[in-house]
N, C-alpha and C positions, 0 to 999 in steps of 0.2 A: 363159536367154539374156540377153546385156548388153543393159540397156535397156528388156528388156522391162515392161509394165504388171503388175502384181497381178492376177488376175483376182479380181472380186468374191465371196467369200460370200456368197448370194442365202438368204433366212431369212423366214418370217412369223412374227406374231404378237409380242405383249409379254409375254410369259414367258420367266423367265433373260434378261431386258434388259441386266443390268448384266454379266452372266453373261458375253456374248454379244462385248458390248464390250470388255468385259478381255481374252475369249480372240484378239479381233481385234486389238488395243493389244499383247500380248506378241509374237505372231507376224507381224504385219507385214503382218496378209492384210485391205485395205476388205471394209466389209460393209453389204449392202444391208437393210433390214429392212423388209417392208411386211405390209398387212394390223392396223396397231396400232388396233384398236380398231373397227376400219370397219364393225363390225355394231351399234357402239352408238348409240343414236339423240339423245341429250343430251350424251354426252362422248367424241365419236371421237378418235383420237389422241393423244398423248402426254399425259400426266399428269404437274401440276406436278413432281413430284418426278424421273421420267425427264427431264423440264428441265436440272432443279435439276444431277442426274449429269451432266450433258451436258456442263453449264460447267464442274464441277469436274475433268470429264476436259482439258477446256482447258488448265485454270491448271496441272495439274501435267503437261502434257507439251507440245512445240513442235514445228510443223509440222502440228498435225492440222488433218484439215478436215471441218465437219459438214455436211453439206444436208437440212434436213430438210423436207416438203413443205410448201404451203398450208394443207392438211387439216391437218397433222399425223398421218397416218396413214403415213406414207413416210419412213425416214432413212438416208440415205446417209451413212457413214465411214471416211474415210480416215488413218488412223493414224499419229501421228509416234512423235519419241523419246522415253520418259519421261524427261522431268529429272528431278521432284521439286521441291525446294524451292529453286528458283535466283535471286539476287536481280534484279530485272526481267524473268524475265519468271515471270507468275504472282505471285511473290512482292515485296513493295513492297522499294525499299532501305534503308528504316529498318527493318526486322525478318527474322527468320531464318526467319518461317511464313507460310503463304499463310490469308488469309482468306476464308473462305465461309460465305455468310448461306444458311440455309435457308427460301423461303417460309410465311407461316401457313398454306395450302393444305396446305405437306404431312401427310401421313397413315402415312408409314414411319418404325418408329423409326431412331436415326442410326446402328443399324449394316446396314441396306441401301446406305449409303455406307462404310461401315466396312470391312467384306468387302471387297469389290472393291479398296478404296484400298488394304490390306493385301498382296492379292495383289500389284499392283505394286508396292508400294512397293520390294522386295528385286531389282528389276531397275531399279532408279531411278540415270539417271550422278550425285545426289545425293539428300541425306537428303531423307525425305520430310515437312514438319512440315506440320502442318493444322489448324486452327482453327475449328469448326464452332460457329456462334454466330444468330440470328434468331428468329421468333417459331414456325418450324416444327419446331427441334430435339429432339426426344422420345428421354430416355435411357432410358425404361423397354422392358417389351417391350411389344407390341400384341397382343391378342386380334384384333383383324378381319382382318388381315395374319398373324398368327404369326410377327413376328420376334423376333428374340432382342433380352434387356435388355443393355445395356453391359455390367453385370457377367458376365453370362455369356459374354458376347464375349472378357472383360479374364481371365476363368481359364479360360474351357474350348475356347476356338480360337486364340488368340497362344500358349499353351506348346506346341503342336503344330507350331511353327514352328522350334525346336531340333531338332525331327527329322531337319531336312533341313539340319543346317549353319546355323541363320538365329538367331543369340544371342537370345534372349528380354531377357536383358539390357539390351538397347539397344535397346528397345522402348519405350516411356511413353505410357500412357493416363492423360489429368487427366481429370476429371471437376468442372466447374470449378459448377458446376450444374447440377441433378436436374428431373427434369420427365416427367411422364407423363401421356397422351394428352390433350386437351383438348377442347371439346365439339365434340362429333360424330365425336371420334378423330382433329380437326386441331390440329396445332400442340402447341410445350411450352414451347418459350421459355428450354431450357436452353442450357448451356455445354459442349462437350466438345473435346480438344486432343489429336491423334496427334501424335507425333514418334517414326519411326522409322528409326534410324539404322543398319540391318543390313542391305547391300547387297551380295551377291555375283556371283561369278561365273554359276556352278552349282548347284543345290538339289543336295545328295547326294542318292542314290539310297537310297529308304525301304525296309524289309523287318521290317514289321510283322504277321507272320502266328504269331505263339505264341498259344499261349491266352490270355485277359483277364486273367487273375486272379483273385481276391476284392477284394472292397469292403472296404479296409482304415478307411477313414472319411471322413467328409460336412462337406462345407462349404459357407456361404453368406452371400447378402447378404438382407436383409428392409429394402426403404427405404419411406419416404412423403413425400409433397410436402405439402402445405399441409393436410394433417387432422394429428388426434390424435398425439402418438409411440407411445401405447398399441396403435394399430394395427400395432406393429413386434413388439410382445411378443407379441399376439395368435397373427399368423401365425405365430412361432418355435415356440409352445408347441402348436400346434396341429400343426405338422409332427413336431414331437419325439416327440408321442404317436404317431404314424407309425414313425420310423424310428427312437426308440430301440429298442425288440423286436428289427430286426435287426441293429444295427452302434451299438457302445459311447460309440465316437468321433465325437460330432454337436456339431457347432458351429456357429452364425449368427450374424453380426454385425447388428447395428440402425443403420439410418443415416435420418435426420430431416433434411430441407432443408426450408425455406419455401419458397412457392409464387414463380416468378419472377413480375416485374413484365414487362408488354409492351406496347409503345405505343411513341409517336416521346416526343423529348427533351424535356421543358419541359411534356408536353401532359395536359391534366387528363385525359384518357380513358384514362387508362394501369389495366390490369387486371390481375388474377389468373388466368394458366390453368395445366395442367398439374396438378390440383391429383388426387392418386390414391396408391396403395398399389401393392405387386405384392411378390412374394417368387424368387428365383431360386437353384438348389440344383445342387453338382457334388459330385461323388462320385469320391473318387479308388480307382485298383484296384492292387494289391500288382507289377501289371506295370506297368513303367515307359514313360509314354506312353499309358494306357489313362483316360480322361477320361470320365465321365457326365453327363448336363446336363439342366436340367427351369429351364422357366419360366411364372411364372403369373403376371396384371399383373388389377387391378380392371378392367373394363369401362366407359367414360368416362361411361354412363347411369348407373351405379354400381348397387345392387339387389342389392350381392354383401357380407356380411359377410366380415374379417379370417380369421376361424377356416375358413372356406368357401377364402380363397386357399392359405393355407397345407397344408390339407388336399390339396386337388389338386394342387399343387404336390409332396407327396411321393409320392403313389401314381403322379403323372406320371415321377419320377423311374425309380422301379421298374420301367413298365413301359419304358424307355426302357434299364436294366439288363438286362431283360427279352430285351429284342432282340437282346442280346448283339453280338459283335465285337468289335475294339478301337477302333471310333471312333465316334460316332451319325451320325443324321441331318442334324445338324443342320452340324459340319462335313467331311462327307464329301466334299462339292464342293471344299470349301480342299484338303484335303489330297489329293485324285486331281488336282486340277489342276495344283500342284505337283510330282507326281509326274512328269506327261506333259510340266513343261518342265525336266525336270533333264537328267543325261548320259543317253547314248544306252547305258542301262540298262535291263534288267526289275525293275521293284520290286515287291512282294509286299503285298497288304494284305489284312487279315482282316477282314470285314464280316459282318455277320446276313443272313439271306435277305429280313426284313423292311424292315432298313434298303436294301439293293440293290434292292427290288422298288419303289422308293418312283419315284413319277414324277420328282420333281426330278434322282435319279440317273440313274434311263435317261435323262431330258433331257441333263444332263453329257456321258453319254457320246456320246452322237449331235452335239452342240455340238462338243467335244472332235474327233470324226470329221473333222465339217465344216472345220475349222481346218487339219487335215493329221495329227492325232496319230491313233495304231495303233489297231487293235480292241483290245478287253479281252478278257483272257485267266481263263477262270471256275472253277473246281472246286469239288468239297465239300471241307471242311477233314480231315473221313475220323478225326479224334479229337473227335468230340463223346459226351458221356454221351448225349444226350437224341434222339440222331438225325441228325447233318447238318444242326442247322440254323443253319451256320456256311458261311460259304464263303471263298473265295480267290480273292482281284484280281490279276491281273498285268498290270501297267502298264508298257508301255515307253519312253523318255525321249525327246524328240524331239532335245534337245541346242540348245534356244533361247536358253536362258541372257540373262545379263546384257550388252546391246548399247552400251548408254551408258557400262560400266566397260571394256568391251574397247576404245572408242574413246579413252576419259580413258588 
């Protein structure tokens, strides 16, 4: 009806926050969120870092509106248009990117904003560039959270974005400075810079359901911040004795930054954090589009030897092979989310039963629900050797598409 209001999405809890958000930002629908925290007794309600998302949803879109309570246990949002990266607003007129400072509070690495920013970016009436810079920015991944390192984000969930129509090409991840977790597992103090310039109408419609493949060969990143570089060789050699025996083709790169400097300008209290190792490994499979991902970061008490990361890191990978499908855990929310906003298509996707059975997925889907997109459609994939323990997603497209290009 003309005129009429949104009726709110009504949601508890701070889990899939950012999830939650995005799904409410592409389709148009406020969402109310309560219950964040309200049973903790020292930190109810929002956490810096849900903040920190809060404003960056600001800067790259106009008209939203946020209310969030006294408590902080309460937020209402009302969702505008995504611009992206548009000069005043959000973005300053002297530059082409929007800047945002991350608090030293935070405790997620930068691709808990990374995700989410990605997902919209392809529905942006302009390019999306972003700039993430402050003393909270952490590029590695995190053990207390389990998020993913940037490198893992930069090979094993942006090429998953050509599937659907969305050039990988005109995509760029800098890494402008390294930095992992800092004491207590806040802050890193590094540098990192999106610009993605691939915005379309429509996601095509995906149909990913062939078999995986085989692991034709393994790649990866081994960094450090402010220790040893021997710690780069360590973790590689220690992996290698892992997954040479099954795949010929293994290769790590080694990458060494200094630890960043963090503090105000001028001021003698300026320090070192971020200061850590971690190894991150993808494995590519002889089907095109089939991606594997394993990440393992030191812990910021440390008490963990090199040869100890790298180790875990490759039997992590394995068992993450293991699970089989053609996508993991880890971007399976990108890519069914994608799915459910392209054409008003069925798309097809081949998942593991372990990866489906994972909370964060059934969250997806019920999120996904709540928003207006279809139920998922389930099967056994019915050609496995080892039994069925393969399935099939059918995803239907709600046909949301890009709002800001159809107005431009």
């Amino acid at each position: 009806m003309s005129g009429a209001k949104p009726e709110f999405v009504r949601l508890t809890g701070h889990r899939a926050f950012t999830q939650r958000l995005v799904l409410s930002t592409l389709t148009g629908r406020p969402v109310h969120i309560s219950k964040i925290r309200s049973g903790s007794p020292t930190h109810p309600g929002l956490a810096p870092h849900e903040v920190s998302f809060l404003r960056l949803l600001e800067s790259v879109t106009n008209g939203s509106v946020i209310d969030v309570s006294y408590s902080g246990t309460t937020i209402t949002y009302q969702p505008g248009l995504i611009t992206g990266t548009v000069p005043g607003v959000g973005a300053s007129l002297a530059s082409d990117l929007i800047e945002h400072v991350l608090p030293a509070a935070c405790t997620r690495s930068i691709t808990y904003f990374l995700v989410p920013l990605a997902l919209l970016a392809p529905f942006a009436k302009a390019h999306m560039n972003v700039r993430f810079s402050g003393p909270g920015v952490i590029t590695s991944g995190t053990s207390l959270t389990g998020d993913l390192s940037i490198d893992t984000f930069r090979t094993a969930v942006l090429p998953l974005y050509g599937l659907f129509g969305i050039p990988p090409a005109r995509i760029e991840l800098r890494v402008l400075a390294r930095s992992c977790p800092g004491p207590g597992g806040k802050g890193g103090g590094g540098v990192v810079e999106l610009r993605f310039a691939s915005q379309v109408r429509l996601p095509k419609t995906l149909h990913l359901n062939r078999r995986p493949g085989r692991i034709r060969r393994i790649r990866g990143v081994a960094y450090c911040t402010g220790v040893s570089a021997s710690h780069n060789n360590r973790m590689i050699m220690a992996a290698r004795a892992v997954l040479n025996r099954l795949v010929s083709d293994v290769h790590v790169a080694a990458q060494y930054d200094p630890a960043p400097l963090v503090g105000d300008k001028g001021s003698a209290q300026k320090k070192k954090i971020g200061i850590g190792f971690g190894l991150s490994l993808v494995a590519e499979s002889s089907a095109d589009g089939v991606i594997y991902a394993a990440d393992e970061v030191a812990p910021p008490e440390g008490g963990v030897v090199p040869e100890d990361i790298g180790t875990r890191c490759a039997y992590q990978l394995l068992e993450v092979i293991a699970q089989g499908g053609c996508v993991t855990a880890a971007a399976a929310p990108t890519v069914l989310t994608l799915m459910a906003m392209g054409s008003e298509d069925v798309g097809r996707l081949r998942l593991g039963r372990d990866v489906l059975g994972r909370e964060e997925i059934i969250g997806c889907a019920r999120d996904l629900k709540a928003f207006g997109a279809s139920s998922w459609g389930i099967r056994d994939a019915g050609d496995d050797e080892d039994g069925a323990s393969e399935l099939i997603v059918s995803v239907k497209g709600t046909g949301v598409g890009n709002i800001g290009r159809k107005v431009a």
